[in-house]
C-alpha positions in Angstrom: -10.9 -85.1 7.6 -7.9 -83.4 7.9 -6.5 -80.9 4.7 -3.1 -81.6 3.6 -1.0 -78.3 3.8 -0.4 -77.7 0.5 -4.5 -76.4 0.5 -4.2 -74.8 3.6 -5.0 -70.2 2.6 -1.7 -68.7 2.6 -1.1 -66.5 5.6 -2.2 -62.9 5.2 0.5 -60.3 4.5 1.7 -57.8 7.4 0.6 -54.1 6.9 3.0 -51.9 5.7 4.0 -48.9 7.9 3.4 -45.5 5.3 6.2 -43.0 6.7 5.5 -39.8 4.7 1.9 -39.0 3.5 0.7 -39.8 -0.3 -1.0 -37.1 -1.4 -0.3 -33.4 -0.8 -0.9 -31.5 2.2 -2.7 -27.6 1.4 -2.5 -25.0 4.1 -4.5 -21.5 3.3 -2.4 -18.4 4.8 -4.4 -15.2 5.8 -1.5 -12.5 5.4 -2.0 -9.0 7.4 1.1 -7.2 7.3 4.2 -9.2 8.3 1.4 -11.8 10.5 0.3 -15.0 9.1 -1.9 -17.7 9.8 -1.8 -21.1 8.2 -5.2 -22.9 8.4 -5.2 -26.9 7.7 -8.0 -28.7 5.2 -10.1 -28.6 8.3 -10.0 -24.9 8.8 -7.8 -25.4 12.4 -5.3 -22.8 12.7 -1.8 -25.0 12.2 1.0 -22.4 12.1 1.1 -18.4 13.1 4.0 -16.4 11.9 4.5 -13.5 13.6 6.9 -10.8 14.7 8.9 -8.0 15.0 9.7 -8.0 11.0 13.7 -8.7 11.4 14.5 -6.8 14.4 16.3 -8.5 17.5 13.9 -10.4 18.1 13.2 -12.1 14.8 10.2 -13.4 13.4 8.9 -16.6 14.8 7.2 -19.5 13.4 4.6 -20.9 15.8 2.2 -24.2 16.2 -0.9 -24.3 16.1 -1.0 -24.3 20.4 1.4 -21.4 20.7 4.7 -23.2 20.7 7.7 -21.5 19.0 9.2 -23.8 16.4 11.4 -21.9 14.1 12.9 -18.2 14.9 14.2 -16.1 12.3 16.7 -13.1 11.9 18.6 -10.8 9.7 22.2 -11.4 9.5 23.0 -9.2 6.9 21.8 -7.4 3.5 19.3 -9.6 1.8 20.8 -12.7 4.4 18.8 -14.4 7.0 19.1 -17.6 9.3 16.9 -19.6 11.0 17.0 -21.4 14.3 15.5 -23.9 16.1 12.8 -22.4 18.7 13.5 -19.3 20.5 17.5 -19.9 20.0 19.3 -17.8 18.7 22.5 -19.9 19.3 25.2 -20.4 16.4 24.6 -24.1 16.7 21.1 -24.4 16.4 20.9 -23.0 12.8 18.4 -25.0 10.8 19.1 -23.0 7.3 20.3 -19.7 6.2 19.1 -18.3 3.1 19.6 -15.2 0.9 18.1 -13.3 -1.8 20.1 -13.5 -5.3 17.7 -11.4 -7.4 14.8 -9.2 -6.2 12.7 -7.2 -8.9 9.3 -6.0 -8.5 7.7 -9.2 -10.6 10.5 -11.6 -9.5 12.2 -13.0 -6.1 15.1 -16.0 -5.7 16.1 -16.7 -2.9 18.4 -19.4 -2.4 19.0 -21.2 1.2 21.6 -23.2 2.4 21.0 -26.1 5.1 24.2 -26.6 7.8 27.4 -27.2 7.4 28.3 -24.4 5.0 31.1 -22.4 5.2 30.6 -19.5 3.1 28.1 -18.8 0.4 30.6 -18.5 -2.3 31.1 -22.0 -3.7 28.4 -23.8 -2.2 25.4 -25.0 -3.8 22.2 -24.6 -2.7 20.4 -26.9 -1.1 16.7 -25.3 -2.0 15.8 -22.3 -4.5 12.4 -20.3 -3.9 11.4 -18.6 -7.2 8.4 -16.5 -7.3 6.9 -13.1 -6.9 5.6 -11.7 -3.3 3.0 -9.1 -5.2 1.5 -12.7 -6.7 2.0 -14.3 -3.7 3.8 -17.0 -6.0 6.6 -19.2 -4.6 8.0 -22.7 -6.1 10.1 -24.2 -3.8 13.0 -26.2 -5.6 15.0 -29.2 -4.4 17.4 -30.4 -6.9 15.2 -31.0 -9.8 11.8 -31.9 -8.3 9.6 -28.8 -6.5 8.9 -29.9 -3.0 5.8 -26.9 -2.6 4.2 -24.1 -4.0 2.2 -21.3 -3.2 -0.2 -19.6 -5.3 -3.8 -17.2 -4.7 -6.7 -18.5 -4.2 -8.9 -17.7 -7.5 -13.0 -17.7 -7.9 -14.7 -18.5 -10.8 -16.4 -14.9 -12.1 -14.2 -12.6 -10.2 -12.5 -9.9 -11.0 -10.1 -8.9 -8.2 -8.9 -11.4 -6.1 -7.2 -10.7 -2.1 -3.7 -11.0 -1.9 -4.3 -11.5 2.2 -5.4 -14.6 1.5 -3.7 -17.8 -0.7 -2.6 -21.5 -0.6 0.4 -23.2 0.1 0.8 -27.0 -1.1 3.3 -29.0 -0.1 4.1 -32.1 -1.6 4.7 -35.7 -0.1 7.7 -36.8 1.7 8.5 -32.9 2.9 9.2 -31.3 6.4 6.0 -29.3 6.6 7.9 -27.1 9.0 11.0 -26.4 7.1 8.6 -25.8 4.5 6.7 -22.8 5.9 10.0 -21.4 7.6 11.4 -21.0 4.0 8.0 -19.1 3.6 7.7 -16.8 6.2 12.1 -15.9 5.1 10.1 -15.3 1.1 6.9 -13.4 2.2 7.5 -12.2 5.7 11.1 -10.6 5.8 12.0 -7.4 3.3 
C-alpha cells in the first residue's frame, strides 16, 4: 500500500557552509629579542617573525613552512607600514600604523588600513592598547576587540617569563593581519 504524500518524512535540510570559525583561535609566542614564534593549540610552529628590527630590510612575518606573508618597515618616527610578502611597493601596503602615546606602562598605537591620505583627519581603522613590559595588547575594531594578548600565568608562581605568552584571536578575524599588527606592537621600537 502506497502512503499518501502528505505522510511522506520531510526532506532533510542542506548543511550549512560555516565561513569564519566559532570559537577562538589561541597561538603561544616564544619572544627572544626582536624573533618570535607563534605555536598553534597543537604545539606546530604557525607563524615566525623575524628580522632585521626596522632596518631596510624590515621585519617579516613568516608561515609556518617558511613563506614570507607580511613585511614591515619604518617610514618615519613612531610610523610604520606593512606590505604584502617581500614587497616593498607603494601599492602593496596592507596597513600603516603609528604610535600616539608610548610610556613605560602604556602603548597605543593606532593603524590605518588603505586608502588614507594623511593621518590627520582620518580615523582609525584598529587601536592596539596595552603595555610591551606585560606583554598586554587589546586589539580594537570599532567597539568590539577582535584579539588579545596576555602572559601565560601558573597557579603557585611567583615570577612568570615575559618570553613566553598567548595571543587570542577572536572569530571572524584575519589571523594574519592579526599577528602583523603584533609583531608592528611588540617587535618594532
Amino acid at each position: 500500500m502506497d502512503q499518501p504524500a502528505a505522510f511522506a518524512p520531510p526532506p532533510a535540510p542542506a548543511p550549512v557552509p560555516v565561513a569564519w570559525s566559532v570559537v577562538p583561535v589561541d597561538f603561544t609566542v616564544f619572544k627572544k629579542g626582536t624573533e618570535m614564534a607563534m605555536h598553534d593549540a597543537t604545539g606546530r610552529l604557525a607563524f615566525r617573525i623575524a628580522g632585521g628590527g626596522g632596518g631596510d630590510g624590515g621585519t617579516a612575518l613568516f608561515d609556518g613552512t617558511g613563506g614570507v606573508l607580511v613585511t614591515v618597515r619604518t617610514s618615519g618616527q613612531g610610523e610604520w607600514q606593512a606590505f604584502s610578502g617581500n614587497s616593498m611597493e607603494h601599492r602593496h601596503i596592507i596597513f600603516t600604523a603609528k604610535v600616539m602615546s608610548a610610556s613605560s606602562s602604556r602603548k597605543e598605537v593606532h593603524v590605518f588600513i588603505p586608502p588614507i591620505s594623511s593621518f590627520e583627519g582620518s580615523k582609525p581603522i584598529y587601536r592596539l592598547l596595552g603595555s610591551t613590559f606585560r606583554r598586554a595588547c587589546t586589539i580594537i575594531k570599532g567597539d568590539s576587540i577582535v584579539a588579545q594578548t596576555n602572559l601565560l600565568y601558573k597557579l603557585k608562581k611567583t615570577l612568570y617569563s615575559r618570553r613566553k605568552f598567548r595571543v587570542t584571536i577572536y572569530p571572524g578575524n584575519d589571523n594574519i593581519l592579526i599577528m602583523a599588527m603584533i609583531m608592528t606592537f611588540f617587535v618594532e621600537k
